[in-house]
mmCIF file as gemmi writes it, N, C-alpha and C atoms, coordinates in Angstrom:
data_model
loop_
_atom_site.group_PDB
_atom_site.id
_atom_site.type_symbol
_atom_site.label_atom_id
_atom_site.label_alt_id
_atom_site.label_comp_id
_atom_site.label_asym_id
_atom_site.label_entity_id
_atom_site.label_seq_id
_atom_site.pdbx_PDB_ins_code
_atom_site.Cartn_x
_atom_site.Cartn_y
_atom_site.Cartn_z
_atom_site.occupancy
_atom_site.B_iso_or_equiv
_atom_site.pdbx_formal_charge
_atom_site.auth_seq_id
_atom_site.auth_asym_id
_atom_site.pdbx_PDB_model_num
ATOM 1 N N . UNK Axp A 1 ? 0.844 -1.176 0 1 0 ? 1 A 1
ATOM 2 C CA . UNK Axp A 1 ? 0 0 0 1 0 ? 1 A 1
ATOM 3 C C . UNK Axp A 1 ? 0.887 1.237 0 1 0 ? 1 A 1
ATOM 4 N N . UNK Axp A 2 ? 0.822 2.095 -0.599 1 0 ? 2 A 1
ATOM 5 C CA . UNK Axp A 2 ? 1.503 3.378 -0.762 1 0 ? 2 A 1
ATOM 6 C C . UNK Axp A 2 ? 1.363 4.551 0.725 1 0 ? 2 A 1
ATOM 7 N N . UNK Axp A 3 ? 1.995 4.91 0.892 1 0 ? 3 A 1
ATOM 8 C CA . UNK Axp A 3 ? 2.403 6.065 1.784 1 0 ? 3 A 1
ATOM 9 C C . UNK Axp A 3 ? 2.595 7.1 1.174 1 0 ? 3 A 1
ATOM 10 N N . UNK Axp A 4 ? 0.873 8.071 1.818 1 0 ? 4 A 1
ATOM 11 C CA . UNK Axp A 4 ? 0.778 9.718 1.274 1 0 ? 4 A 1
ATOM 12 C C . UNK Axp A 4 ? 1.217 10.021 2.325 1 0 ? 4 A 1
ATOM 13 N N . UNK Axp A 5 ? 1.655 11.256 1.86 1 0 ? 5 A 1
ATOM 14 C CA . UNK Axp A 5 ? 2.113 12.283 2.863 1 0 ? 5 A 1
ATOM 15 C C . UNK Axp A 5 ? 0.874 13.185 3.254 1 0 ? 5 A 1
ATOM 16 N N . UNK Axp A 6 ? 0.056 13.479 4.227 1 0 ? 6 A 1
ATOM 17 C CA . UNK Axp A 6 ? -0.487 14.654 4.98 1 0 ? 6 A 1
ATOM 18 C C . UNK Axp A 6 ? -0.085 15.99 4.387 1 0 ? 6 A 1
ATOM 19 N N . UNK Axp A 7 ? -0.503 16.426 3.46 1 0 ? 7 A 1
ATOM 20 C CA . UNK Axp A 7 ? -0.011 17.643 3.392 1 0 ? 7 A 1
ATOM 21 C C . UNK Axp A 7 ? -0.935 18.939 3.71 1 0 ? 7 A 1
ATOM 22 N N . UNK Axp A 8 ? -2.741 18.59 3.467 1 0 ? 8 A 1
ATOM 23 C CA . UNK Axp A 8 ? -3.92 18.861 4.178 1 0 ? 8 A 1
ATOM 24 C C . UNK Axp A 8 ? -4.43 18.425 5.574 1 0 ? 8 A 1
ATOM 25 N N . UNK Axp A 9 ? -5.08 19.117 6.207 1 0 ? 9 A 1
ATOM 26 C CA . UNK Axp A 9 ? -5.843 18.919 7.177 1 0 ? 9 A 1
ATOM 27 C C . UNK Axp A 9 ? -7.538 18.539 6.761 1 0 ? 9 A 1
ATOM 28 N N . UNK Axp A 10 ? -7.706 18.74 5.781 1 0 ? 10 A 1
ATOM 29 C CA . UNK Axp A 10 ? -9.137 18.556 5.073 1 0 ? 10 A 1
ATOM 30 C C . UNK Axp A 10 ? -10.024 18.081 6.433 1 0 ? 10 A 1
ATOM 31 N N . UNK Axp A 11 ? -9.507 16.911 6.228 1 0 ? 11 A 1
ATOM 32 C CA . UNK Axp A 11 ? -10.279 15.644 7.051 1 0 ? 11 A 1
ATOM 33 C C . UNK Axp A 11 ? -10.587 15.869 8.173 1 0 ? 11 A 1
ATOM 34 N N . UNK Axp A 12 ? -9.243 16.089 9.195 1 0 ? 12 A 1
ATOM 35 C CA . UNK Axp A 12 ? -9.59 16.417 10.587 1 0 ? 12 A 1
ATOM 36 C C . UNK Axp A 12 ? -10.399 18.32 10.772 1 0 ? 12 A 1
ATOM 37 N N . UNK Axp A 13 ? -10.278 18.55 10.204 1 0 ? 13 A 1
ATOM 38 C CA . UNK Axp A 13 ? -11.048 20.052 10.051 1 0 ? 13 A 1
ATOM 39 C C . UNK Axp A 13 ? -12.57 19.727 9.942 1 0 ? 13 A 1
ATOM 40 N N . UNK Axp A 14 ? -12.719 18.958 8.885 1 0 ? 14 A 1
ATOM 41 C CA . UNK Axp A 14 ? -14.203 18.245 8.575 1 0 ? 14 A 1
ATOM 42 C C . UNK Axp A 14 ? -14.675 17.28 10.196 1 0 ? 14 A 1
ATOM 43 N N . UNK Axp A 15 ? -13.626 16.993 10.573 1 0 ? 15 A 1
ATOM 44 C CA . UNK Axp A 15 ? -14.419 16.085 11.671 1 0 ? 15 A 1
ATOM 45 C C . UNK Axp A 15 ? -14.929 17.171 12.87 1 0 ? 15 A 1
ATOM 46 N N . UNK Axp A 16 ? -13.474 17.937 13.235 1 0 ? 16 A 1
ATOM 47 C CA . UNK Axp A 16 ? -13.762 18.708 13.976 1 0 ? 16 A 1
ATOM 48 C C . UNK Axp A 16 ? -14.639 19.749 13.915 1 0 ? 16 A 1
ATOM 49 N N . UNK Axp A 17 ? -15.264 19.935 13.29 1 0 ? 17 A 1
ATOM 50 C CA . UNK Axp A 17 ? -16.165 20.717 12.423 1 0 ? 17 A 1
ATOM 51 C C . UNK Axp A 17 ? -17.585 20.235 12.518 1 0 ? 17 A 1
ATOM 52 N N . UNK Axp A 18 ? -17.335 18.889 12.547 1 0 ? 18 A 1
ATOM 53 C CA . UNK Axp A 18 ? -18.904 17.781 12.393 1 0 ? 18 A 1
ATOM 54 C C . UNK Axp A 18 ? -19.77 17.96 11.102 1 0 ? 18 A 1
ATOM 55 N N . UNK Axp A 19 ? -18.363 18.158 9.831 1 0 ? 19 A 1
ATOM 56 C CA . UNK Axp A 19 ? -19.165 18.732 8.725 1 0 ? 19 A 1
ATOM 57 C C . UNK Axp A 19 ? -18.551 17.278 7.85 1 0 ? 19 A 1
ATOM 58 N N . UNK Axp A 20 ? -19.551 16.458 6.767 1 0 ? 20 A 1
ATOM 59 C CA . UNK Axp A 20 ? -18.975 15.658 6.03 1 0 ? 20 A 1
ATOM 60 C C . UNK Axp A 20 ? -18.203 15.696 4.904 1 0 ? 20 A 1
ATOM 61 N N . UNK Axp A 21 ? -17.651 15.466 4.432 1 0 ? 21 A 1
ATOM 62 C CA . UNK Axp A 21 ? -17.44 15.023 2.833 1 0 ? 21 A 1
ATOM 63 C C . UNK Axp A 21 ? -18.357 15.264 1.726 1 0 ? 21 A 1
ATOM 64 N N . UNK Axp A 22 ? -19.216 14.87 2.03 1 0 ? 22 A 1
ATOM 65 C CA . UNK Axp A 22 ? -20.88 15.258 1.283 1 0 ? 22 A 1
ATOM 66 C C . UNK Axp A 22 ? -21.42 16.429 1.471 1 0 ? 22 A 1
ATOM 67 N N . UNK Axp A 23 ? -21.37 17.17 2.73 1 0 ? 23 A 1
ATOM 68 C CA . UNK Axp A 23 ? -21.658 18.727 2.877 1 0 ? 23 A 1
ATOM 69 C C . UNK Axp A 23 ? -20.613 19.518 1.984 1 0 ? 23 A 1
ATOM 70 N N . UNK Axp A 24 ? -19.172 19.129 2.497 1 0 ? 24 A 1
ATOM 71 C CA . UNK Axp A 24 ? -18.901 19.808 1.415 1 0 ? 24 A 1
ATOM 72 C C . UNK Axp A 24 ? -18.484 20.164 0.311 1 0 ? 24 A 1
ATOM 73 N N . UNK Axp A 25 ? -18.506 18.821 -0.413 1 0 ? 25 A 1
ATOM 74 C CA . UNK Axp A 25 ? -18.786 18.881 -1.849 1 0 ? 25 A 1
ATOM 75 C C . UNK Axp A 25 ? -20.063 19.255 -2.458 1 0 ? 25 A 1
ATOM 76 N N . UNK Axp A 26 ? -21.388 19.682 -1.419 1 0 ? 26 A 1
ATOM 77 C CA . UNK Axp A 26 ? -21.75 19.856 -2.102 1 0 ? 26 A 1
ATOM 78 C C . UNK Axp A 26 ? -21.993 21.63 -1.877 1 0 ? 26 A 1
ATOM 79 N N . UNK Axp A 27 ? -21.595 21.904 -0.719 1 0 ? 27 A 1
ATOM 80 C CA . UNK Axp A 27 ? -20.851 23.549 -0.095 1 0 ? 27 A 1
ATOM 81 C C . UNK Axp A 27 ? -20.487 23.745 -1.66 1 0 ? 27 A 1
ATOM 82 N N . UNK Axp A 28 ? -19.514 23.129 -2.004 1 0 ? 28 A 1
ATOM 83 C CA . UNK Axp A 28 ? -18.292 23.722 -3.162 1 0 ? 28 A 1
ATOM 84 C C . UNK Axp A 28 ? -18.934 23.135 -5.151 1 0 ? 28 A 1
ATOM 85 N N . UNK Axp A 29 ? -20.274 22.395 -4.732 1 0 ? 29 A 1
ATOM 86 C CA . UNK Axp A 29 ? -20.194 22.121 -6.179 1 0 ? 29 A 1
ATOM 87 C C . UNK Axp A 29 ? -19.787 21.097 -6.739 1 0 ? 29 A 1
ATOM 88 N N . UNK Axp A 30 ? -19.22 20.244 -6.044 1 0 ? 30 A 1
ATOM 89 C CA . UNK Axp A 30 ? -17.95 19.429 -6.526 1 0 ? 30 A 1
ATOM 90 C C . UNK Axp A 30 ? -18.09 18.032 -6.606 1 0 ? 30 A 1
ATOM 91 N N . UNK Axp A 31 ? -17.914 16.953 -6.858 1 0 ? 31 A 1
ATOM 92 C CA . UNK Axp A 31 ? -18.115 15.432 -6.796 1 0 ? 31 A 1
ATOM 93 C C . UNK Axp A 31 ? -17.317 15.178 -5.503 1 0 ? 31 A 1
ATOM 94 N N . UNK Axp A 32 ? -17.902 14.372 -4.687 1 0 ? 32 A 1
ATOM 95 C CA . UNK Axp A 32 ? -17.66 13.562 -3.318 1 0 ? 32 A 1
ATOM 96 C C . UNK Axp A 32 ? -16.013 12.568 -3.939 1 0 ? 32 A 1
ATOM 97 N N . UNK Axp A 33 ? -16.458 12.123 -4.596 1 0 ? 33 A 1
ATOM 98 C CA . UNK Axp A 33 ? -15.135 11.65 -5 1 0 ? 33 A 1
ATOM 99 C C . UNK Axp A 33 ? -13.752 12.918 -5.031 1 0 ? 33 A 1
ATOM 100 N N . UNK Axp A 34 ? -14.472 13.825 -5.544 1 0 ? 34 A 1
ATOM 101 C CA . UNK Axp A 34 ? -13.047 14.553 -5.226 1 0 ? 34 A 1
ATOM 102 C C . UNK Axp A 34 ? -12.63 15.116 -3.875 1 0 ? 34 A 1
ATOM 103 N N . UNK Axp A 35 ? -13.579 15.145 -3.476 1 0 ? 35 A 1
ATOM 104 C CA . UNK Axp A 35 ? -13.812 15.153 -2.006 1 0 ? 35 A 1
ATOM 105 C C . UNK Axp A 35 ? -12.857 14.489 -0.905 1 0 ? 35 A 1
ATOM 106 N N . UNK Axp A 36 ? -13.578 13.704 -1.188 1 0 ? 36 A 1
ATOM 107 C CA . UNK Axp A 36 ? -12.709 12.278 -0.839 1 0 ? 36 A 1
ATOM 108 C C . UNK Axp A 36 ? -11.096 12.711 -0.942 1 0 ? 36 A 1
ATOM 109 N N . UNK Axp A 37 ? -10.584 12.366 -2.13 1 0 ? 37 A 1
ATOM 110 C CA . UNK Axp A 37 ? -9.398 12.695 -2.579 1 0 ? 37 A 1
ATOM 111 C C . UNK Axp A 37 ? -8.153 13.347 -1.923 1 0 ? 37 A 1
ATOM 112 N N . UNK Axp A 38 ? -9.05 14.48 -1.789 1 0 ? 38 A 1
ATOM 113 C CA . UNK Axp A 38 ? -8.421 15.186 -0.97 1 0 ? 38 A 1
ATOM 114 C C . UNK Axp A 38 ? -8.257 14.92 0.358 1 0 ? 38 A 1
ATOM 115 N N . UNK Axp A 39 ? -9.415 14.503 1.199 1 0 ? 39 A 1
ATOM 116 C CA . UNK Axp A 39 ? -9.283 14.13 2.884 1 0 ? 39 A 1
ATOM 117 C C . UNK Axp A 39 ? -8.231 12.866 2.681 1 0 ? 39 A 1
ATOM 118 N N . UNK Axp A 40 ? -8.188 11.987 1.849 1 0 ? 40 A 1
ATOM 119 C CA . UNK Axp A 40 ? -7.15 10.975 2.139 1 0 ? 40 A 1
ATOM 120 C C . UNK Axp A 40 ? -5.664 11.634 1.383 1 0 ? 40 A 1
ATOM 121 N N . UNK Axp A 41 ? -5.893 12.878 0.999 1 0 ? 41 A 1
ATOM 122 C CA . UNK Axp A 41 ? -4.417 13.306 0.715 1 0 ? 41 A 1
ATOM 123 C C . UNK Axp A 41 ? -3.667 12.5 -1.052 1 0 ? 41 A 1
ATOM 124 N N . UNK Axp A 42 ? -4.687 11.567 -1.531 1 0 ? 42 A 1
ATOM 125 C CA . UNK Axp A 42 ? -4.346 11.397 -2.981 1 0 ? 42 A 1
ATOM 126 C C . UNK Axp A 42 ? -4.152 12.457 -3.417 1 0 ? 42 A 1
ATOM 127 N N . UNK Axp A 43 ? -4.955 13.606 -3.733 1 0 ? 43 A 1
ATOM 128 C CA . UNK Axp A 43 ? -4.882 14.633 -4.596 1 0 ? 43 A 1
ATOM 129 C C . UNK Axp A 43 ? -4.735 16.076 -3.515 1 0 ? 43 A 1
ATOM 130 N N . UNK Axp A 44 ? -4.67 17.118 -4.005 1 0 ? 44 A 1
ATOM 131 C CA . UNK Axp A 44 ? -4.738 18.399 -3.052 1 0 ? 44 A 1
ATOM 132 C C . UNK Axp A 44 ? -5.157 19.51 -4.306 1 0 ? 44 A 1
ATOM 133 N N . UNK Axp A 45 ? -6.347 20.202 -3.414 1 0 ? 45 A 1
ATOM 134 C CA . UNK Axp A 45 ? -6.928 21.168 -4.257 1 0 ? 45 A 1
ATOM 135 C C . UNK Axp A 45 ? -6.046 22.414 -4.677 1 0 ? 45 A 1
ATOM 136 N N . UNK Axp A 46 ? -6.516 23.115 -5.484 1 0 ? 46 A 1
ATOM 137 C CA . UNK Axp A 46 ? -5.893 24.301 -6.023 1 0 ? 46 A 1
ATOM 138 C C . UNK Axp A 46 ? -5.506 25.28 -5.133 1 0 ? 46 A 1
ATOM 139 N N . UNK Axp A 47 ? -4.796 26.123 -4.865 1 0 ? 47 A 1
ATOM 140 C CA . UNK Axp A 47 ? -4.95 27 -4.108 1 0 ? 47 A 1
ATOM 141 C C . UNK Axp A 47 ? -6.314 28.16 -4.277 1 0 ? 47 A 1
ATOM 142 N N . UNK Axp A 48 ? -6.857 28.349 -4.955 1 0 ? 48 A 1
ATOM 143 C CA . UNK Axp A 48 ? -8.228 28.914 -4.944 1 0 ? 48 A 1
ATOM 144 C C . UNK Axp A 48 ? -8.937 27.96 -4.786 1 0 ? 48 A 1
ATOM 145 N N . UNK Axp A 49 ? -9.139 26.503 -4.938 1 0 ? 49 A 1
ATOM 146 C CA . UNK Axp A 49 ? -10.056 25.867 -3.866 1 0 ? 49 A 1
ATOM 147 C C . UNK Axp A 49 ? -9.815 25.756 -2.486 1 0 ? 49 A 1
ATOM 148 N N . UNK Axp A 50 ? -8.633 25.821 -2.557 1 0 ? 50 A 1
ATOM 149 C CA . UNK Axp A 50 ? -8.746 25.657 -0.59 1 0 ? 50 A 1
ATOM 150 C C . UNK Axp A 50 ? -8.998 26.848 0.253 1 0 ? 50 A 1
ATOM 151 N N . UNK Axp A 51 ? -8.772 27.882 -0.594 1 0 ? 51 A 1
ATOM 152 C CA . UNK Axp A 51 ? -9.586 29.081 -0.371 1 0 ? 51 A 1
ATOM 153 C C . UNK Axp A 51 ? -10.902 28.734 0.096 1 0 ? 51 A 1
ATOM 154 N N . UNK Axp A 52 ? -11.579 28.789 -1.18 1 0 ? 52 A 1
ATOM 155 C CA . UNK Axp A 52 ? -12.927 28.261 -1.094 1 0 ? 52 A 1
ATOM 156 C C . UNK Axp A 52 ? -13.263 27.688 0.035 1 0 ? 52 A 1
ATOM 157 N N . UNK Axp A 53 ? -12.612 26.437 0.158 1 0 ? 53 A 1
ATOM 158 C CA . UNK Axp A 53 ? -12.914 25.534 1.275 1 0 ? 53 A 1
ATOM 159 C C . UNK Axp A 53 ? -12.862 26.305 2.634 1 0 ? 53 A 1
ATOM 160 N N . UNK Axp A 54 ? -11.797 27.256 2.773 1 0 ? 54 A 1
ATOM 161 C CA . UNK Axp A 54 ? -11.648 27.686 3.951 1 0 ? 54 A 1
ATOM 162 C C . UNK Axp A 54 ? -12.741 28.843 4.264 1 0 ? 54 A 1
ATOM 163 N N . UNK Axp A 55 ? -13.306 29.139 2.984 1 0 ? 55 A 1
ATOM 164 C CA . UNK Axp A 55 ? -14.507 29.982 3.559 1 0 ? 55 A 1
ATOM 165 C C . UNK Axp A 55 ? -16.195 29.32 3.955 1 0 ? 55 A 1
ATOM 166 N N . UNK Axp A 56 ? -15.75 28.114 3.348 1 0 ? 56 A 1
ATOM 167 C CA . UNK Axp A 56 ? -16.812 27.507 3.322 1 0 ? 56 A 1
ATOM 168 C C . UNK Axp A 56 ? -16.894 26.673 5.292 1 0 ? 56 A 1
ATOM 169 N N . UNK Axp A 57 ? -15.411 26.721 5.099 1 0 ? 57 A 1
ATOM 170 C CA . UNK Axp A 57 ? -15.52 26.276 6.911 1 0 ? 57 A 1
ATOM 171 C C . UNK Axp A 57 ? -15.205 27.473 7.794 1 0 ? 57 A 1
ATOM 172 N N . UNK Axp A 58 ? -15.16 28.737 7.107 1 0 ? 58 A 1
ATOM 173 C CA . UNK Axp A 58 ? -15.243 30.228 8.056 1 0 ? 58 A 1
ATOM 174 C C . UNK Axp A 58 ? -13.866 29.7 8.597 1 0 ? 58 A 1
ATOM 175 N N . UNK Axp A 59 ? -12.733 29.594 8.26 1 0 ? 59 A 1
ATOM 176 C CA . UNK Axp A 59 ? -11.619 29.312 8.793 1 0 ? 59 A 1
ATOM 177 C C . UNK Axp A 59 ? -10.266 30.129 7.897 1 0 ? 59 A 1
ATOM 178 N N . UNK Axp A 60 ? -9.474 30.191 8.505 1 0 ? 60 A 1
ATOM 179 C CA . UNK Axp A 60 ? -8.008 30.975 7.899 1 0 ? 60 A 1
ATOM 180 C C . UNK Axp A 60 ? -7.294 29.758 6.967 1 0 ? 60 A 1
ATOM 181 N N . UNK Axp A 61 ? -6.986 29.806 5.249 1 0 ? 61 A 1
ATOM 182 C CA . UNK Axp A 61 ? -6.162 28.476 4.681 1 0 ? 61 A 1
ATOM 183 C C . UNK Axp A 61 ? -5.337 27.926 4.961 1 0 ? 61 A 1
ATOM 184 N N . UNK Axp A 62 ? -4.969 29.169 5.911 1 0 ? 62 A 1
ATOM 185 C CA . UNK Axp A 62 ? -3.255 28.078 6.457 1 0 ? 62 A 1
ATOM 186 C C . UNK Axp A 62 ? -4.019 27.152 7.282 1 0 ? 62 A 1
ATOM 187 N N . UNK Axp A 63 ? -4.967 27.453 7.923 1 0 ? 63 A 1
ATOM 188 C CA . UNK Axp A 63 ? -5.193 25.968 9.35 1 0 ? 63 A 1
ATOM 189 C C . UNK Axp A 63 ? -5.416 24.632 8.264 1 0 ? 63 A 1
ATOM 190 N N . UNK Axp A 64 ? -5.87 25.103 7.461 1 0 ? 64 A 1
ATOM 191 C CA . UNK Axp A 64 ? -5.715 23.431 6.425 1 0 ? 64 A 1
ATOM 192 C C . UNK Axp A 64 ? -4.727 22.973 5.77 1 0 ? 64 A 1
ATOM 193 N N . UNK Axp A 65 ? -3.618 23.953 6.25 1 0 ? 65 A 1
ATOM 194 C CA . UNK Axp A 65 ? -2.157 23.012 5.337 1 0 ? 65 A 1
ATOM 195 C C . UNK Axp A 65 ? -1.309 23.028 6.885 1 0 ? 65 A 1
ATOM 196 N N . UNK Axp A 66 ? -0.478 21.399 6.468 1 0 ? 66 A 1
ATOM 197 C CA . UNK Axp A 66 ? 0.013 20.621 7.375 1 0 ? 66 A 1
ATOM 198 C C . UNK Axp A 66 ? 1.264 21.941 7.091 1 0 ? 66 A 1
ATOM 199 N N . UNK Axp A 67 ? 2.09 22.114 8.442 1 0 ? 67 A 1
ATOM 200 C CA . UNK Axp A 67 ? 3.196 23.016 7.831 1 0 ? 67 A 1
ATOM 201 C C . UNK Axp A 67 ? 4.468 22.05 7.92 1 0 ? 67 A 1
């Protein structure tokens, strides 16, 4: 099995949050699959999506990148 690196917080933001995967893909428009993607760290959104994202969780972008 491959080893991603954490480079988002997506996931634990979403938990701590008590917001799903499904809220917010659909917050953003977006397919759950990409969704997904991102909380397990396969892929990482654009920097104007994680924007997005971070307004969509009323939060600052840096708290969603691992530093």
């Amino acid at each position: 099995m491959p080893v991603f690196n954490s480079y988002n917080r997506i996931k634990i933001v979403l938990a701590e949050k008590n917001k799903s995967n499904k809220w917010l893909a659909k917050k953003l428009d977006m397919s759950e699959t990409t969704v997904s993607n991102w909380c397990t760290n396969h892929r990482q959104p654009s920097l104007p999506t994680l924007f997005k994202i971070a307004k969509a969780l009323n939060m600052n972008p840096r708290n969603l990148i691992n530093s």
